[in-house]
N, C-alpha and C positions, 0 to 999 in steps of 0.2 A: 639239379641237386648235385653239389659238391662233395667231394670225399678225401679226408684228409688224416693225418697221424702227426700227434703231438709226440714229444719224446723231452723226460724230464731227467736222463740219466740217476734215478731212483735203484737202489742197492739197499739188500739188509746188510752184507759187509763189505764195508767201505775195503778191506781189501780184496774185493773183485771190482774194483775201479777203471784199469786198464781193459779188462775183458769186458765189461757190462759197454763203456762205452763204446768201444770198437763195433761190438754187437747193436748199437742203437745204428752203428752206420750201416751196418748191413741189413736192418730190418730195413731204412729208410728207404736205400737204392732196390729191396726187395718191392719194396709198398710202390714204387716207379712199373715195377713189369708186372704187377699184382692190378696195376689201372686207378690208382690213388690216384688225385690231382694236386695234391700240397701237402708236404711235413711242416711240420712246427717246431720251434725249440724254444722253450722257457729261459728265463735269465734267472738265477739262485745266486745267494753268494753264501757260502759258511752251512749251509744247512746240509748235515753227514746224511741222514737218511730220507731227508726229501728230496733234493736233488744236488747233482753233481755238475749242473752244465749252467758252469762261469762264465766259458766263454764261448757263447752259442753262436756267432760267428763266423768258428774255427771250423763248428763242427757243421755249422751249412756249407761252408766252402767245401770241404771236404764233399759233402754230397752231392752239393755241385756238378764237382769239378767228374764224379761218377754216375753221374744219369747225365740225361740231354733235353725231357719232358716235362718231368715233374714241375711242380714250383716251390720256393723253399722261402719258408716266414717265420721271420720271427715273431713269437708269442709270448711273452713281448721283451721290446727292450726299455730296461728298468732305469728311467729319464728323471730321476734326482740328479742333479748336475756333477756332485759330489760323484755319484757313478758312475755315469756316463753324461757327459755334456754335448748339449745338442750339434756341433760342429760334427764332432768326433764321429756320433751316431751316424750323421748324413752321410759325412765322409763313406766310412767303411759300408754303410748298406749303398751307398750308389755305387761303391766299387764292385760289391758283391752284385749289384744288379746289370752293372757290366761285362763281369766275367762270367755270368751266368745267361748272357743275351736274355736277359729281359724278365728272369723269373721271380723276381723275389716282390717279396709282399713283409712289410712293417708294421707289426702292431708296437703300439707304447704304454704302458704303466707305472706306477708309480712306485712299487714295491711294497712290502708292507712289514717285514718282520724286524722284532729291534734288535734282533742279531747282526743283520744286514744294513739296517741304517746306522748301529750304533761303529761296525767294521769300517764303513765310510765317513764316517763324522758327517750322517746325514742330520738337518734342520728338521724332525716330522710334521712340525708345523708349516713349516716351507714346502712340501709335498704337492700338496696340490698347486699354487703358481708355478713352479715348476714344471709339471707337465704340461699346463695351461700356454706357458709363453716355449718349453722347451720343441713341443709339438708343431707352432704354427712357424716356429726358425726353421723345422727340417723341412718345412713345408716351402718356405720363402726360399732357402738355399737350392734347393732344388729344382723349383718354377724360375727363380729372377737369375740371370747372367752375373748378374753379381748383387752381394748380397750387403744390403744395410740395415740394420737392424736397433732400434732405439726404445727398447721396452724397459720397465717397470725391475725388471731386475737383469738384465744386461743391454751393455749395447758393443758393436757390432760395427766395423765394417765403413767404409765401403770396401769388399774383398770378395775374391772370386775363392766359390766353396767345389773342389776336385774332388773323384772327377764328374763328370754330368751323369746324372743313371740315364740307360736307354728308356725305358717307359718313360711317357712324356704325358702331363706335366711332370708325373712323379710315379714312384711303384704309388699301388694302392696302400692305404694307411686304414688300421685299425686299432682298439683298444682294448684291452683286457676289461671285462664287466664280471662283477661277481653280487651285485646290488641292481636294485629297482634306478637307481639314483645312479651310477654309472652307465648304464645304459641307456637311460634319460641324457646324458651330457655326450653320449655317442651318438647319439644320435642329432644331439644341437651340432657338433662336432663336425657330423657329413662323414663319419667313419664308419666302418663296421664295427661290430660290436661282438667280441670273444669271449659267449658265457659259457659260466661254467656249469654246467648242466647236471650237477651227481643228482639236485633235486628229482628231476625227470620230466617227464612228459608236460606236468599242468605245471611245473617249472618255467618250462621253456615258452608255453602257451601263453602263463602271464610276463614274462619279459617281455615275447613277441609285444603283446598288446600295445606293453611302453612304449616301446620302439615307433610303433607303428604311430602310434598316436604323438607323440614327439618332433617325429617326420612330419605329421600334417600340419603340424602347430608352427612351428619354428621361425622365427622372421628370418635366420638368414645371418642374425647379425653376429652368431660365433662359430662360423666355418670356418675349420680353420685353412682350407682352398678353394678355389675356386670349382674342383675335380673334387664331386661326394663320391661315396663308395657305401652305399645302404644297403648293409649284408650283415644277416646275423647268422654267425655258426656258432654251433651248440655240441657239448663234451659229450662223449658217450664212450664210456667203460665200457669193454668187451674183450672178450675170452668167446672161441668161435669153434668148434671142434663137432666131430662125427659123434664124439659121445657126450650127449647134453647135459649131464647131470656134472660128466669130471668135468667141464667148460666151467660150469655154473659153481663148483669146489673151490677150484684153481681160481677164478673170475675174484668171487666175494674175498678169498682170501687175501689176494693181490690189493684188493678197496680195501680191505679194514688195515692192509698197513699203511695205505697212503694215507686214511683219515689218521689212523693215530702221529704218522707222521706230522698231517698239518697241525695238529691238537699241540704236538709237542714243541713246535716252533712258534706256532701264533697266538698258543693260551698258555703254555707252559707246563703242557701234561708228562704225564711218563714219555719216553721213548718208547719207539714201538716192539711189538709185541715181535721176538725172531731176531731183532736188529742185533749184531755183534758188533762190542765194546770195543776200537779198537786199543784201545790202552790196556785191556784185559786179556781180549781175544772171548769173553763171556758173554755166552746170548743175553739178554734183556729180559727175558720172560719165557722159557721154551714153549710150546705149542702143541698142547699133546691133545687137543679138542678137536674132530675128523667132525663134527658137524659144523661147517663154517658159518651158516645163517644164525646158528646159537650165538656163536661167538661172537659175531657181530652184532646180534640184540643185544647181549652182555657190554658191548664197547658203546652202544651207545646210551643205555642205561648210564653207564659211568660218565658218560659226555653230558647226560643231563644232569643229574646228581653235581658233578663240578660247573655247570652252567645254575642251577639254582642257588649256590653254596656262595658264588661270585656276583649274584644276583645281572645275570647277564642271559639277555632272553632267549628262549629255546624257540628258534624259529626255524624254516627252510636255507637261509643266511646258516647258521651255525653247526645246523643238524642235517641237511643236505647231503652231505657226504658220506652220510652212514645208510643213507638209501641204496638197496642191491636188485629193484627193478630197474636193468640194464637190459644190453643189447649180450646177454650171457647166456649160450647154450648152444643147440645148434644151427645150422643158416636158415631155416625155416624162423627160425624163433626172431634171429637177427633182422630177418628180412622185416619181419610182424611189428618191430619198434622201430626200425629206421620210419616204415610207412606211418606211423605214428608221429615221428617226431617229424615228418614232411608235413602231415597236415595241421601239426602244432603251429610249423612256419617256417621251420627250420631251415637256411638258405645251405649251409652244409654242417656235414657229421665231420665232426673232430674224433676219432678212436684213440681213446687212451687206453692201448692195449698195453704198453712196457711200465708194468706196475713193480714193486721190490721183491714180491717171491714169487713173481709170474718167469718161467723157465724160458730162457732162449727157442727149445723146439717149439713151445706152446704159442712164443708171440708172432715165429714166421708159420706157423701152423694155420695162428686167427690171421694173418692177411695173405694168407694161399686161401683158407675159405672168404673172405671178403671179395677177395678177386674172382673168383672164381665163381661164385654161389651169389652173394649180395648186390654188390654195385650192379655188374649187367641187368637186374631188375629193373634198374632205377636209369637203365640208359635205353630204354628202348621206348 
């Protein structure tokens, strides 16, 4: 069992930008002597209150460059060509995986919001062959001495792609799943598969399944290397603290601004509830409601109400994220879902603890209790 930390540079104001990030680097290099085995960083582009980390990269090198154990993966990078094109990609994660002796680990997706494609003059239709042929270049550039490359929508080469990553054939490569159907095509892939798990436990259960059964089926004939990597890690929200009830406050609160945040970029809902305007300096919605499970039944009421109104189905897919059985409360409680999501299948726990009004004490708080209380159960 793997254990690991995402970091989405998530802020209610955008003017605490400078300090929020700096503080993801310090939880990162924390989560390294805390006994985590891999941070993560998302790729966002344009989206003020769901994330800030553009260029995740910058900010793995940086971490890098300040531990010596950990491993550092991107989660993922966002492989529309228009964003980033598959040369570039290679490039800089085999540099990163050089300078970091051997640690880094690539997941790839596709992106999804039309904020983001529309900032790139991405094709949405071209999305999928794009990561299709973008994924098996970073894969070929970095197995083959030199790289030729004759596909369907570019070609390539004969050219040598610098510099070589140390892992050989390549880092491990995974893909961002957030569908039945993504994680089906992870698994034809020979990738791991980075779900996102707000559903929970019978979530993660029926992905496993896909996967599983994917795996056995597969002829073989769209891997995209010769090197699979059959690993599924699954997200887990958590707030980790001595007093389980503030954990469980703090925790929910934190989720329901991330869900509103995805609502507001991927469906077009309000802005989230705390966010400050920065054109205004005006919060969004003040927050004067101290029972947070209320408030998050009320959020997602309204998430279904505008899901019926749109005529767009209310399923686990949509509504997933407004689920607050999490790893929230105290280590006892944490320990009792990890062990859960072990025998779901889970090959490692992703903690999405740096949420938009989860406090800097509270997020090194939960991975001083993680290290200290949770993992060691699960290493012995």
């Amino acid at each position: 069992m793997l254990f690991s930390m995402t970091f989405e540079g998530q802020m209610a104001d955008p003017a605490d930008e400078r300090s929020v990030l700096r503080h993801c680097v310090e939880q990162a290099v924390f989560a390294e002597q805390a006994g985590f085995d891999r941070v993560w960083a998302v790729e966002h582009h344009g989206l003020r209150w769901c994330a800030h980390m553009s260029a995740p990269e910058v900010f793995l090198s940086m971490v890098a460059a300040k531990t010596s154990r950990i491993r550092i993966g991107h989660g993922v990078v966002c492989l529309p060509f228009a964003v980033n094109h598959p040369i570039r990609a290679a490039e800089r994660a085999a540099m990163l995986d050089l300078l970091s002796d051997g640690r880094l680990d690539l997941g790839v997706g596709r992106g999804a919001t039309q904020v983001e494609t529309s900032l790139f003059g991405v094709d949405p239709e071209r999305t999928h062959a794009e990561l299709d042929e973008g994924v098996r270049i970073i894969a070929s550039a970095w197995k083959d001495e030199v790289l030729e490359w004759h596909g369907p929508l570019l070609d390539i080469g004969p050219r040598a792609i610098l510099p070589r990553p140390v892992q050989l054939p390549h880092p491990p490569l995974f893909m961002a799943c957030s569908r039945q159907e993504t994680v089906e095509l992870a698994a034809e892939y020979g990738v791991g598969a980075l779900v996102m798990g707000f559903g929970g436990i019978e979530e993660v259960r029926k992905l496993r399944k896909v996967y599983d059964e994917a795996i056995a089926t597969r002829s073989g004939s769209r891997l995209v290397s010769s090197s699979v990597n059959d690993h599924l890690a699954a997200l887990c929200p958590t707030v980790v603290l001595e007093d389980g009830q503030r954990a469980l406050e703090i925790g929910v609160r934190g989720q329901r601004f991330f869900a509103q945040s995805i609502g507001h970029y991927y469906m077009g809902r309000p802005r989230p509830d705390e966010s400050v305007d920065p054109a205004t300096g005006q919060l969004g919605r003040p927050d004067h409601d101290h029972d947070q499970a209320r408030a998050m039944d009320r959020a997602r009421e309204d998430q279904i109400a505008f899901l019926n109104e749109a005529r767009i189905p209310a399923d686990p897919t949509t509504l997933g994220v407004f689920n607050t059985d999490h790893a929230y409360g105290t280590p006892e409680q944490a320990i009792r879902y990890v062990e859960k999501l072990q025998e779901a299948g889970a090959d490692e726990v992703i903690c999405l603890i740096q949420m938009g009004t989860v406090p800097l004490d509270v997020c090194m708080e939960t991975i001083r209790m993680w290290g200290e209380h949770v993992i060691p159960q699960f290493r012995r």
